[in-house]
N, C-alpha and C positions, 0 to 999 in steps of 0.2 A: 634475651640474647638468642636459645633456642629457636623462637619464634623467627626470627632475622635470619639464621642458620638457613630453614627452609627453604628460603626466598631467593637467596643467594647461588645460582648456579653456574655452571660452567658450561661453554656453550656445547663442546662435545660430545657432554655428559646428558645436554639438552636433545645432541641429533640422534644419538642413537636410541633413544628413551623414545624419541616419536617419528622413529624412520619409519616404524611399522604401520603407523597409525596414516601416514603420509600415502604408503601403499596399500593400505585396505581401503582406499578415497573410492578406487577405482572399480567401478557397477554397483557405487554404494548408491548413486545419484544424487537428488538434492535435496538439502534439509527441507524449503520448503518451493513449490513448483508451481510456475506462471502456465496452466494448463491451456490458457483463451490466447497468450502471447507466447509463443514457443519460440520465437527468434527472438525478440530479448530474453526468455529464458537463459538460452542456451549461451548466449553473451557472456552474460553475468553469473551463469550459474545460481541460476533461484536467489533465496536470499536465507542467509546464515541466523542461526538460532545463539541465541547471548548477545544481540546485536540491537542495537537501535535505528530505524528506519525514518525517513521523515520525506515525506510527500508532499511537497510546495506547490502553489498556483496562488494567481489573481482572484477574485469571485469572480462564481462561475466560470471556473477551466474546468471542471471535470474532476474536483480531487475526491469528492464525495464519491465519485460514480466509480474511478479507477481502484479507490480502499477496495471499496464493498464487492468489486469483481475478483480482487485479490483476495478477500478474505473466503468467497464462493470456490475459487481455484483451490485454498488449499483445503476447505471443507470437504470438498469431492474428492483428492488425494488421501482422503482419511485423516487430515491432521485435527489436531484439536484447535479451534478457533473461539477467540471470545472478542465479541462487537460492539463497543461502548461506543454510543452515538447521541454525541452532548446538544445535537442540533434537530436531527430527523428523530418521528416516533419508530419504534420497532415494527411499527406496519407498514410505514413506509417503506422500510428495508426491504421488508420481503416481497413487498408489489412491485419491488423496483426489481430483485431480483428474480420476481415471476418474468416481468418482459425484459429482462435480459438473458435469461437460461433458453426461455421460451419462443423469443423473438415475437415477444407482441405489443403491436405500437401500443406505447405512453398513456396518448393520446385515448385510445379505445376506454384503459383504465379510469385516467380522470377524468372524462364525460360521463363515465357508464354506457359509451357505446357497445361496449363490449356486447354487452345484453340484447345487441340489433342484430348480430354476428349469425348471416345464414345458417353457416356450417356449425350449430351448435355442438355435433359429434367430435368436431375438433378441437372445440373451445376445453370441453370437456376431456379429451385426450390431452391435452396443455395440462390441463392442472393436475390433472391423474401421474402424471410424467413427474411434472414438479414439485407434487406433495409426497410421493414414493421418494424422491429424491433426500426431501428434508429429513424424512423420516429415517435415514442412513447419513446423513451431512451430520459430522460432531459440530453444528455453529450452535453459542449463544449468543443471544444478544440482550443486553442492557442500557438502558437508555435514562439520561441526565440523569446520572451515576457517577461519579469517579472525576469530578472538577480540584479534585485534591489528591492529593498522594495517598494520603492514610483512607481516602476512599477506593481510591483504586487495588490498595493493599486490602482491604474488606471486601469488593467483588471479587477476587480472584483468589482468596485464599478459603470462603465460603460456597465458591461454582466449584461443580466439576472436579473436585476434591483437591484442588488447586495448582490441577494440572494442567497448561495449555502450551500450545509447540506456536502459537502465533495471537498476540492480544491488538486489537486497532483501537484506537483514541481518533474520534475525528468530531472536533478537530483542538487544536491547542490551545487557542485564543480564548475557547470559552469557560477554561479552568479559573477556579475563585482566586483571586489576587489577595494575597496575606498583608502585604504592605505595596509597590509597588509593581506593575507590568512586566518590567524588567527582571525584576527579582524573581517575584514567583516563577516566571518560565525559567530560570536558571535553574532552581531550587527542583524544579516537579523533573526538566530532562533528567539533571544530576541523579537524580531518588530514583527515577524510571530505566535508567541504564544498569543500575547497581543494579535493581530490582531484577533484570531479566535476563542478568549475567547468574546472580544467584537462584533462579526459579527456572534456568534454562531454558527461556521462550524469546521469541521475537517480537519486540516493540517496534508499533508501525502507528503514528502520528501524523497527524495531517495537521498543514500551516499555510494560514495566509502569506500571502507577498502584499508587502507594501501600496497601497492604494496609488501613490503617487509615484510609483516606480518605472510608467512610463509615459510619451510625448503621446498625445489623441492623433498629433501629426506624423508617426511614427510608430506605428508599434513595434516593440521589440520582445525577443525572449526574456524572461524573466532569469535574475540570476541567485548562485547561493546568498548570497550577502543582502543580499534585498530581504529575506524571512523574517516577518513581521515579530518584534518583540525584545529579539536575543541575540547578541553574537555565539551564546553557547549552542545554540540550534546547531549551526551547521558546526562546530567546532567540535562537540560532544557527538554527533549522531556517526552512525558506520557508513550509511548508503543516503546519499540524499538526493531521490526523482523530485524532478520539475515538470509541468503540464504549462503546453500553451497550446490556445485554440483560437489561431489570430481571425477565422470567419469572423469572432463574434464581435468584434470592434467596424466589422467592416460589411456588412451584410449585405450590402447589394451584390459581393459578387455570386457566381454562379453556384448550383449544387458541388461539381468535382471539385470549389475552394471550401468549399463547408467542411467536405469530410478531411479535410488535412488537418491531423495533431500530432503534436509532438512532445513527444515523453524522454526527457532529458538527463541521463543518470549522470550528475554534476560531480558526484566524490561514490567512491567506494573504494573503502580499506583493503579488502581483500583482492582489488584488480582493476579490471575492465571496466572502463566507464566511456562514455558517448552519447550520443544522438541516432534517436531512432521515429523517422517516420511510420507515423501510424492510421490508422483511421478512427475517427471518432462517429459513434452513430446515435446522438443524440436520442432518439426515438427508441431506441431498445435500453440507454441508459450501459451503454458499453464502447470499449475501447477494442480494437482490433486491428491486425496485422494485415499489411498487403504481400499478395504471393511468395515477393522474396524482397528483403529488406533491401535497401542498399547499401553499400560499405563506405563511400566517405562519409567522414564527421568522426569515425567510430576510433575514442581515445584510446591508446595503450592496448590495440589485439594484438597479440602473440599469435605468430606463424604456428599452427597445430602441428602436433607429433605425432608421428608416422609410427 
């Protein structure tokens, strides 16, 4: 009955307990911060820690590429980051993030062009820049790790003394099924939101869409309900972005259709959600912003206060 007590409040008793905390928001900034996309940052106001996040695409849209640049953003912000990557080795990670911090084509990488590279002074200035960098970045990464709950409770209470302010899973599909598809993805979101409510970090999960989800005659944006697996996907998650990169169904046309992507925040608890044109730049394995966004599509903005 005491236990029940607790729980049980009064909502006045609730406002004025966190009127303060309501006012100290302001210069606090954001739990955690989109440093490479600053106009969806500022949208949505980063993304809230106790929360579960879920990053939706087709194969190959980019959900891989946009984790691992958000997991570098809040690396660089100081935050604690931890990188489970049930698909990519951990080397990959980081050469992915060498030519995305770095800007150096892909391409140069997986040839070993790299090693033709005139300007060896700069080649060498690259990696000096970005090994200085790791060397201050709180990121770990772990790799096909954590395909079950009680393993992903074994990394993270074993790293980093079981502190992280942001953990990525990418991606869902490829966690151990206990009995059936459906189930286990019910079972592992439910466990992973407790989990990060009580551990104080932010769970950010990446999820296929549906193969069949759309017409070859057609392509369309991909939607929540489409997320390969589970209706508790989107039901359970706090924030849940979509990536579509309609070039890649239709390649003939020209370079300026290439770079158009779109990162779609379909549900967020806390507010603000829409559509945001972006640029996708394949070659460096990053997503970026043009000048100035535009404002139709964008759900639910409140007029700012003066």
């Amino acid at each position: 009955m005491n236990h029940l007590a607790e729980r049980v409040k009064s909502p006045d008793d609730i406002f004025l307990d966190h009127y303060d905390e309501i006012m100290a928001r302001d210069g606090r900034g954001k739990a955690l911060s989109f440093l490479s996309l600053p106009q969806l940052d500022d949208r949505i106001w980063g993304l809230p820690k106790k929360s579960l996040v879920v990053v939706g695409g087709r194969p190959s849209m980019g959900k891989s590429t946009l984790m691992l640049q958000m997991a570098w953003d809040f690396a660089r912000g100081g935050k604690k980051v931890l990188f489970i990557t049930l698909e990519m080795t951990a080397e990959e990670c980081v050469e992915r993030l060498w030519s995305m911090d770095q800007e150096i084509d892909n391409f140069w990488l997986i040839s070993g062009k790299i090693n033709k590279v005139k300007d060896t002074t700069c080649i060498k200035d690259k990696r000096d820049a970005f090994y200085n960098q790791l060397g201050t970045a709180k990121l770990t990464f772990v790799e096909n790790y954590g395909k079950t709950f009680a393993e992903i409770n074994d990394v993270i209470s074993s790293t980093n003394k079981g502190e992280y302010d942001a953990v990525f899973i990418d991606y869902l599909q490829m966690i151990k099924e206990k009995t059936n598809s459906k189930t286990a993805i019910d079972e592992y979101i439910k466990d992973l939101r407790s989990y990060a409510i009580k551990k104080n970090f932010c769970a950010i999960v990446g999820s296929q869409i549906n193969r069949g989800s759309h017409d070859q005659h057609k392509i369309r944006e991909p939607e929540m309900y489409e997320l390969k697996g589970s209706g508790s996907i989107e039901e359970h998650c706090d924030v849940c972005i979509l990536v579509h990169w309609p070039w890649f169904y239709s390649r003939d046309k020209g370079i300026g259709e290439k770079e158009k992507y779109l990162v779609k925040v379909c549900k967020n608890r806390r507010g603000r959600s829409g559509r945001f044109n972006c640029k996708f730049e394949p070659e460096y394995f990053r997503v970026s912003e043009y000048p100035q966004a535009p404002d139709e599509g964008v759900g639910r903005v409140r007029k700012d206060l003066d």
